[in-house]
mmCIF file as Biopython writes it, N, C-alpha, C and O atoms, coordinates in Angstrom:
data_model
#
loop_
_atom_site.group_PDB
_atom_site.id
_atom_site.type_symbol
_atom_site.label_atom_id
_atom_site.label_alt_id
_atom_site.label_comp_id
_atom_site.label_asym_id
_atom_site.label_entity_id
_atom_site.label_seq_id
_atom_site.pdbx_PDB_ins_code
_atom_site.Cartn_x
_atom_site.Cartn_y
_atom_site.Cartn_z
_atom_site.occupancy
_atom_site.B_iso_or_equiv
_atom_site.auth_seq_id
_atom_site.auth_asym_id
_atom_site.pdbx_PDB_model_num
ATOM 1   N N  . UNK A ? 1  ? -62.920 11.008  -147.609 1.0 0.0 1  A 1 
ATOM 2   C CA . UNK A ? 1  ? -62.904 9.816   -146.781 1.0 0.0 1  A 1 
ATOM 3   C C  . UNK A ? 1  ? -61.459 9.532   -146.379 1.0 0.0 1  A 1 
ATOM 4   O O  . UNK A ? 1  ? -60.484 9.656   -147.121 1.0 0.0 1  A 1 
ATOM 5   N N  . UNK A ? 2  ? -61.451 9.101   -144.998 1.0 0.0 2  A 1 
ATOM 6   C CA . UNK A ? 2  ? -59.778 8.338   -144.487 1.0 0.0 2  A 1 
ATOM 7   C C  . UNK A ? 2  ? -60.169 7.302   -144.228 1.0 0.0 2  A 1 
ATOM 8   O O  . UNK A ? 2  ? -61.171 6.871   -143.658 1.0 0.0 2  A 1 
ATOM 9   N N  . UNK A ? 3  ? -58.838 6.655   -144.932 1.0 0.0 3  A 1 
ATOM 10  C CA . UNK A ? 3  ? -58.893 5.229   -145.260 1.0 0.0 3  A 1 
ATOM 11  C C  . UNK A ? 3  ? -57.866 4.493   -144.347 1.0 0.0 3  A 1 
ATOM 12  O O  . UNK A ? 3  ? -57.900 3.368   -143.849 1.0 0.0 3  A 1 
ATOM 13  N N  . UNK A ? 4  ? -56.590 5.870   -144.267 1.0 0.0 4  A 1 
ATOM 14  C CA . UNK A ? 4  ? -55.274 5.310   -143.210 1.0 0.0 4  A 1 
ATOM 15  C C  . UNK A ? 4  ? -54.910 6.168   -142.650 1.0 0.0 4  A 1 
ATOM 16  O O  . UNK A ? 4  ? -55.050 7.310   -143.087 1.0 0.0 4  A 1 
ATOM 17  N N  . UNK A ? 5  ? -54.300 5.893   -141.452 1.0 0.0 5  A 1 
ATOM 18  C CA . UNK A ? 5  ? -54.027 6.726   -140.087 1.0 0.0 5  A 1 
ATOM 19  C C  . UNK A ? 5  ? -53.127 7.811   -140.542 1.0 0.0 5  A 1 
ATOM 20  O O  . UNK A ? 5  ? -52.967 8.796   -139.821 1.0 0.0 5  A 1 
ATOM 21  N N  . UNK A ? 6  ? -52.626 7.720   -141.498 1.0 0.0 6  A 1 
ATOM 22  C CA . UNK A ? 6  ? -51.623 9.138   -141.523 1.0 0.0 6  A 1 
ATOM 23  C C  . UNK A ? 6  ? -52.835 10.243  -142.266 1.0 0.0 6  A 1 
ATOM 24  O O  . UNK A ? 6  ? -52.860 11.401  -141.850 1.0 0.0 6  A 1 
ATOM 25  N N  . UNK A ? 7  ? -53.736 9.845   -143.281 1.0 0.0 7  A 1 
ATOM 26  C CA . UNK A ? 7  ? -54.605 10.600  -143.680 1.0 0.0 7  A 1 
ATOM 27  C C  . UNK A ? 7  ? -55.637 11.320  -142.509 1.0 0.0 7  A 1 
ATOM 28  O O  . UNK A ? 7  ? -56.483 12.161  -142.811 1.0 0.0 7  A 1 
ATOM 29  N N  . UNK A ? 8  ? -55.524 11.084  -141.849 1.0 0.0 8  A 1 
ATOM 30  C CA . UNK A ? 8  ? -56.458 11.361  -140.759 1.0 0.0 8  A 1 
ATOM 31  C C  . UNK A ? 8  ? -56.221 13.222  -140.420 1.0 0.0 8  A 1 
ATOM 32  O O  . UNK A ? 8  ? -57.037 14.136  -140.537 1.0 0.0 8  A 1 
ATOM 33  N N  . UNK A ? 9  ? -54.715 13.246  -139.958 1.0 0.0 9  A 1 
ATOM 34  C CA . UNK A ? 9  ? -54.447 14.664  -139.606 1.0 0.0 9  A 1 
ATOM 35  C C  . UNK A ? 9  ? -54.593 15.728  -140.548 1.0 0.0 9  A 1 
ATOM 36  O O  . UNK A ? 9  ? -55.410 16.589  -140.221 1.0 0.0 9  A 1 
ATOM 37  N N  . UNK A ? 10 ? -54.068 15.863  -141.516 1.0 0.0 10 A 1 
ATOM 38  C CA . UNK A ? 10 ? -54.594 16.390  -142.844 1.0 0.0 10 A 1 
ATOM 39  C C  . UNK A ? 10 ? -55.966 16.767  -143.310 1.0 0.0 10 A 1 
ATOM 40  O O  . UNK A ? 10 ? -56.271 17.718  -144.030 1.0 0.0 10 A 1 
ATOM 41  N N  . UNK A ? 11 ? -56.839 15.745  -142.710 1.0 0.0 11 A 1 
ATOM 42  C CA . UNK A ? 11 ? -58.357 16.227  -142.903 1.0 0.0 11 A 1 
ATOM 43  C C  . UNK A ? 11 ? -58.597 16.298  -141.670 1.0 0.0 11 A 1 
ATOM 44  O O  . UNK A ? 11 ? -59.668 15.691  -141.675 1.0 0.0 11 A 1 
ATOM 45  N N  . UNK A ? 12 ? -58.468 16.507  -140.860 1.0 0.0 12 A 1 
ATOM 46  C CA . UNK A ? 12 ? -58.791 17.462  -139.515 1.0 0.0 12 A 1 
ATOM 47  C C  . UNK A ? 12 ? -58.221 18.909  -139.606 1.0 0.0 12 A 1 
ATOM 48  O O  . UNK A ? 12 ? -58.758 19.995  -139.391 1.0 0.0 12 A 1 
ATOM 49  N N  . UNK A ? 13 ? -57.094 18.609  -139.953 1.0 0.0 13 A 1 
ATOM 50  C CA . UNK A ? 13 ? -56.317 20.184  -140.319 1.0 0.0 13 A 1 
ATOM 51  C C  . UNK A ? 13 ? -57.469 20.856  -141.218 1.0 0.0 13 A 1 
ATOM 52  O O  . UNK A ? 13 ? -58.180 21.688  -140.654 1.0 0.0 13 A 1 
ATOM 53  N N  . UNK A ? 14 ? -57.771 20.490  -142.904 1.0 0.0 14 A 1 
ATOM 54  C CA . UNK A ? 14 ? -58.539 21.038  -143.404 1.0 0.0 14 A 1 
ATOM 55  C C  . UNK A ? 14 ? -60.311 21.258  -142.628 1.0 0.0 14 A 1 
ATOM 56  O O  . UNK A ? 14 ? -60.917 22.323  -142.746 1.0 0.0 14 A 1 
ATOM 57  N N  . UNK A ? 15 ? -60.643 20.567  -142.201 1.0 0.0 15 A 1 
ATOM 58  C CA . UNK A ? 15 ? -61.932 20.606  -141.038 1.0 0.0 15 A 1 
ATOM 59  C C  . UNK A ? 15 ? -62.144 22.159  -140.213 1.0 0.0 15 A 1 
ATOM 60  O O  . UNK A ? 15 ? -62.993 23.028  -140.016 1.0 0.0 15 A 1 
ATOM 61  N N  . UNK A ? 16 ? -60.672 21.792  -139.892 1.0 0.0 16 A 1 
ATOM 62  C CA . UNK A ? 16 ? -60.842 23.235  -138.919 1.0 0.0 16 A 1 
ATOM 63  C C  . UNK A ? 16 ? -60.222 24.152  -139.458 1.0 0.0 16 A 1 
ATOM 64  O O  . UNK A ? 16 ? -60.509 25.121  -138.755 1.0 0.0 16 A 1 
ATOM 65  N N  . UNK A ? 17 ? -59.327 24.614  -140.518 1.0 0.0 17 A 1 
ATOM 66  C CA . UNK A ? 17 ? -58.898 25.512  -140.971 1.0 0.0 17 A 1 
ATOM 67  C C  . UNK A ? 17 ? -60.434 26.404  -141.842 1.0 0.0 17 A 1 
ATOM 68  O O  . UNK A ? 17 ? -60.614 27.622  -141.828 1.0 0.0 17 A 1 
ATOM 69  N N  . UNK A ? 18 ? -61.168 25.566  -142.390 1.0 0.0 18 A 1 
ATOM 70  C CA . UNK A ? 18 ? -62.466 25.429  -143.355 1.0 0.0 18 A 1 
ATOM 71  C C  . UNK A ? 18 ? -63.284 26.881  -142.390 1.0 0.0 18 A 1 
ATOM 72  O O  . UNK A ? 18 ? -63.665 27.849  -143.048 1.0 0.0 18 A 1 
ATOM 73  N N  . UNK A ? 19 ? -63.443 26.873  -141.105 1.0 0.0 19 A 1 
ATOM 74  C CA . UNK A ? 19 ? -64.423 27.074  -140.288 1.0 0.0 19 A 1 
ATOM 75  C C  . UNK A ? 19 ? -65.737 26.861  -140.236 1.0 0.0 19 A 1 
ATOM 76  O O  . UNK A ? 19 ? -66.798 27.296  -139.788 1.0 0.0 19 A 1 
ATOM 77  N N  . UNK A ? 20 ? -65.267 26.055  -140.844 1.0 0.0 20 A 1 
ATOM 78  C CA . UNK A ? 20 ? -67.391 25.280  -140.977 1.0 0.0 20 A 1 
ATOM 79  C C  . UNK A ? 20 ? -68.050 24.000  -140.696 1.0 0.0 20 A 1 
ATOM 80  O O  . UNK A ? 20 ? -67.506 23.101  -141.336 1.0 0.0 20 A 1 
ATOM 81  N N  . UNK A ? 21 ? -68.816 23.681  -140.125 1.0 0.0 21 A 1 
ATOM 82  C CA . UNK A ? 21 ? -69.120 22.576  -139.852 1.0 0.0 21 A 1 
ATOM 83  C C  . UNK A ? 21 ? -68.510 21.193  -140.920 1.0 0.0 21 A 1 
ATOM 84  O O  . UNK A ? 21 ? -68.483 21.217  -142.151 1.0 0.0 21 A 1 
ATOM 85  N N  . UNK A ? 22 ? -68.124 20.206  -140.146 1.0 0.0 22 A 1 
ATOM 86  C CA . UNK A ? 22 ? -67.484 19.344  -141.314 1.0 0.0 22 A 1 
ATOM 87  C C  . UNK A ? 22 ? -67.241 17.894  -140.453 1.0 0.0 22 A 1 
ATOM 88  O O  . UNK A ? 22 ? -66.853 17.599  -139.322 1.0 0.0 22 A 1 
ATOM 89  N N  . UNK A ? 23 ? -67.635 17.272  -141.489 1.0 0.0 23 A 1 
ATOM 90  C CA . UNK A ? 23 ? -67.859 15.633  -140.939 1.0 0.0 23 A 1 
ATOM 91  C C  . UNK A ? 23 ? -66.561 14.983  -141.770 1.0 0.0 23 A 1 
ATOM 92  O O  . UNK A ? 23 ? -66.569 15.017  -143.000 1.0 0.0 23 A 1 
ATOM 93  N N  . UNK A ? 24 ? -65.286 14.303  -140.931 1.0 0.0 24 A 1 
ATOM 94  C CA . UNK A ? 24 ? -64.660 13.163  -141.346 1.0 0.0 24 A 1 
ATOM 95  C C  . UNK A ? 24 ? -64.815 12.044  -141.814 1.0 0.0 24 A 1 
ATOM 96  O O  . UNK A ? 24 ? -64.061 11.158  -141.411 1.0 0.0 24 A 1 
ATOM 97  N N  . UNK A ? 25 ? -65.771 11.749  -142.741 1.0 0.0 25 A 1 
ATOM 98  C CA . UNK A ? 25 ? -65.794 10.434  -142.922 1.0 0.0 25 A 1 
ATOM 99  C C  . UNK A ? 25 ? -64.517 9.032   -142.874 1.0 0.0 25 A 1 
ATOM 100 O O  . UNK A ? 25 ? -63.766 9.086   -143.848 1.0 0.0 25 A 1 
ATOM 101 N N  . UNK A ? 26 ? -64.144 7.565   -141.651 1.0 0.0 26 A 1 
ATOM 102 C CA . UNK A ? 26 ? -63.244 7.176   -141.423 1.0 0.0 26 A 1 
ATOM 103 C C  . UNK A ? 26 ? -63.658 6.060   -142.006 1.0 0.0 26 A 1 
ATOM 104 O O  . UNK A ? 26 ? -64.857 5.854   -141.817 1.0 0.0 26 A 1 
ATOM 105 N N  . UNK A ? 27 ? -63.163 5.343   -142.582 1.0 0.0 27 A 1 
ATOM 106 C CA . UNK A ? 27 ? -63.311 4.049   -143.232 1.0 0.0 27 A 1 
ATOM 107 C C  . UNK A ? 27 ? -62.479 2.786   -142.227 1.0 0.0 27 A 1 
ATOM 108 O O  . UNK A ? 27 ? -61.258 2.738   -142.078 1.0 0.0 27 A 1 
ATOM 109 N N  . UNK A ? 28 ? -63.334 1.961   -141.701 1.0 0.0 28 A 1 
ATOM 110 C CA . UNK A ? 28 ? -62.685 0.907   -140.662 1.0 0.0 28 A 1 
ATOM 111 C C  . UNK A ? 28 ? -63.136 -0.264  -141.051 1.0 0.0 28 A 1 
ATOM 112 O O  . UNK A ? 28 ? -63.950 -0.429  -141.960 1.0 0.0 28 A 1 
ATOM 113 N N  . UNK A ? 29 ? -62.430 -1.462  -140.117 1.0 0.0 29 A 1 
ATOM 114 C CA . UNK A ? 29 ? -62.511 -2.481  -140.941 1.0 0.0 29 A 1 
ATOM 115 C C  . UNK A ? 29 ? -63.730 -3.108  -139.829 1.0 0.0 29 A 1 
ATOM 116 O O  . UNK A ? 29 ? -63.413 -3.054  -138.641 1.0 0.0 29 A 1 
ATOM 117 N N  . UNK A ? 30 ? -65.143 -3.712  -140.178 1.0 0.0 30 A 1 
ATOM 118 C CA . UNK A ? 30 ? -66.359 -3.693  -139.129 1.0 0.0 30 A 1 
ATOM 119 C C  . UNK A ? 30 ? -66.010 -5.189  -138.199 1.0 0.0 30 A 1 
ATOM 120 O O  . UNK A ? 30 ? -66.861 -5.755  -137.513 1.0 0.0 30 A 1 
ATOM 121 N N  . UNK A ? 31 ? -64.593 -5.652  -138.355 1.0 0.0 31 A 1 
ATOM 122 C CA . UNK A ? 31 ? -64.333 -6.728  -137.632 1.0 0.0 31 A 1 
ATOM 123 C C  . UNK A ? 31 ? -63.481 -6.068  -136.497 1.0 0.0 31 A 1 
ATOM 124 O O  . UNK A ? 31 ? -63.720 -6.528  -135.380 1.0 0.0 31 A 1 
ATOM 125 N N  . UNK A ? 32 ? -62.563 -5.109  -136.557 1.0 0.0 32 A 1 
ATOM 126 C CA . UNK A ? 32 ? -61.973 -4.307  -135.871 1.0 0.0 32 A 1 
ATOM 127 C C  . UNK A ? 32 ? -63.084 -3.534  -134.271 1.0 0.0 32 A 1 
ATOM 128 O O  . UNK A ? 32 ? -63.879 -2.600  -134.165 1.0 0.0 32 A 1 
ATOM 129 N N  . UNK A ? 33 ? -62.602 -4.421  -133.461 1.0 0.0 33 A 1 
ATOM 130 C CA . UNK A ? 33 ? -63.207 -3.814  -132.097 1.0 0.0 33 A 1 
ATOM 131 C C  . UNK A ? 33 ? -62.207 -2.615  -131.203 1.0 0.0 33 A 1 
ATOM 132 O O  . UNK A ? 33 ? -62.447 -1.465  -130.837 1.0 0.0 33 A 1 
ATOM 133 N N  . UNK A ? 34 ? -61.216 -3.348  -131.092 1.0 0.0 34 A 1 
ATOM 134 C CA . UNK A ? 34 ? -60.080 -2.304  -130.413 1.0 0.0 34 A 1 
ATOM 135 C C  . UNK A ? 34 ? -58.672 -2.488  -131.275 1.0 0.0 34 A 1 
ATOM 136 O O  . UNK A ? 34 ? -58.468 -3.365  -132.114 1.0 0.0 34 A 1 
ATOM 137 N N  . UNK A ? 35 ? -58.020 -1.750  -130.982 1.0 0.0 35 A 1 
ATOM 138 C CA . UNK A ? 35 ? -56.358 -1.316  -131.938 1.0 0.0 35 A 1 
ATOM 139 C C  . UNK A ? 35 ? -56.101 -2.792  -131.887 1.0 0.0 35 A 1 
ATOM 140 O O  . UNK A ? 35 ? -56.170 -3.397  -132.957 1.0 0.0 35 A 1 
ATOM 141 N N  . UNK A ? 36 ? -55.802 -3.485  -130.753 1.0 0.0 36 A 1 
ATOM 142 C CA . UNK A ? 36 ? -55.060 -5.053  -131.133 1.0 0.0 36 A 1 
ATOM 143 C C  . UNK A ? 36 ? -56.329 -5.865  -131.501 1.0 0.0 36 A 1 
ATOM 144 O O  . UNK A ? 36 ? -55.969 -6.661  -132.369 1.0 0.0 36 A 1 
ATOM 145 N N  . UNK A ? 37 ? -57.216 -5.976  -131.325 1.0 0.0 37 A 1 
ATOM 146 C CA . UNK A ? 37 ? -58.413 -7.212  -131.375 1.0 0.0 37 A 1 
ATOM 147 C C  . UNK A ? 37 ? -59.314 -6.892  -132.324 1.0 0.0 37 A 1 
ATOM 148 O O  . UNK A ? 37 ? -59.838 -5.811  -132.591 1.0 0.0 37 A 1 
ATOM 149 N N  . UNK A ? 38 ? -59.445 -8.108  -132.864 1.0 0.0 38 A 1 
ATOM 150 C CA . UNK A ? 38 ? -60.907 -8.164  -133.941 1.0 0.0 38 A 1 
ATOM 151 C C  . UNK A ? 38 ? -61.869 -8.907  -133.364 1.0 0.0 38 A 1 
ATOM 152 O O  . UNK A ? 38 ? -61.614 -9.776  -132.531 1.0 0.0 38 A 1 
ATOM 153 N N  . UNK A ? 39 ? -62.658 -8.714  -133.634 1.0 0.0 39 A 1 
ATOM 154 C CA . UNK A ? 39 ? -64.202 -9.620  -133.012 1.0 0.0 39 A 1 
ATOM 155 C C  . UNK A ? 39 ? -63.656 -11.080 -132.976 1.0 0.0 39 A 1 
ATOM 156 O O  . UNK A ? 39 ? -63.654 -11.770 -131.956 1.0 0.0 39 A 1 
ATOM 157 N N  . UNK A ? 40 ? -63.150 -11.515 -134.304 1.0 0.0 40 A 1 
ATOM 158 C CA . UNK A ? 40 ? -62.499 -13.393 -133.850 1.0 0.0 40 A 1 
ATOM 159 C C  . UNK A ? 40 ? -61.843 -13.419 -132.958 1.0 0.0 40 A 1 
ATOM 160 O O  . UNK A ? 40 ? -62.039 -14.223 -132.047 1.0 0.0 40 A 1 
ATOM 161 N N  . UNK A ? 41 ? -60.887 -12.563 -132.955 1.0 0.0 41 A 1 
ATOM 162 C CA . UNK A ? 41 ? -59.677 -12.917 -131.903 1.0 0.0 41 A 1 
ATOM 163 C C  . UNK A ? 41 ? -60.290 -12.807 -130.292 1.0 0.0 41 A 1 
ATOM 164 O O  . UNK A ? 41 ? -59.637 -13.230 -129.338 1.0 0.0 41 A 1 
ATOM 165 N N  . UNK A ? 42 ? -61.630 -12.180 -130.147 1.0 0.0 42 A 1 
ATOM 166 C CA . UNK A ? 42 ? -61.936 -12.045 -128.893 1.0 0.0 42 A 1 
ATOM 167 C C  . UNK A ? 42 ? -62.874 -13.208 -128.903 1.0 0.0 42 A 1 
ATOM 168 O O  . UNK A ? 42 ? -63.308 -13.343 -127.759 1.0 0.0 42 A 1 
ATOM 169 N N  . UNK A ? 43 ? -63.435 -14.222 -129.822 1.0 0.0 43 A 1 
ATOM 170 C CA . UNK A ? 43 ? -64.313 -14.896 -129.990 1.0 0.0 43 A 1 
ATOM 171 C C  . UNK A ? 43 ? -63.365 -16.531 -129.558 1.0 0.0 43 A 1 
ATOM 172 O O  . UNK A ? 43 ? -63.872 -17.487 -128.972 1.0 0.0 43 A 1 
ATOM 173 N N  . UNK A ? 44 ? -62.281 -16.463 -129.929 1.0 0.0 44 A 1 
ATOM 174 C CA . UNK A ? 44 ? -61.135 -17.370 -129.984 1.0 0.0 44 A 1 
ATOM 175 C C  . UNK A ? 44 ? -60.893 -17.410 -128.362 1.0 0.0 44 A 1 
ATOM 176 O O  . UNK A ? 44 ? -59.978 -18.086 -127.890 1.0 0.0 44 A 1 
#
């Protein structure tokens, strides 16, 4: 699982180095709509 943006490349690297089908699991925060805005802040 990636939890933070630097972890991200590292398990893509391993993904495709692997050659095998392979799912990233990304852990986000479910208030998070876009990079600057959360659902409140667009609700605000």
């Amino acid at each position: 699982m990636v939890g933070q943006n630097e972890d991200f490349l590292p398990a893509l690297q391993r993904a495709i180095h692997s050659r095998k089908p392979a799912v990233i699991e990304v852990a986000i925060d479910p208030e998070q709509i876009m990079v600057e805005k959360t659902i409140e802040d667009v609700r605000a």
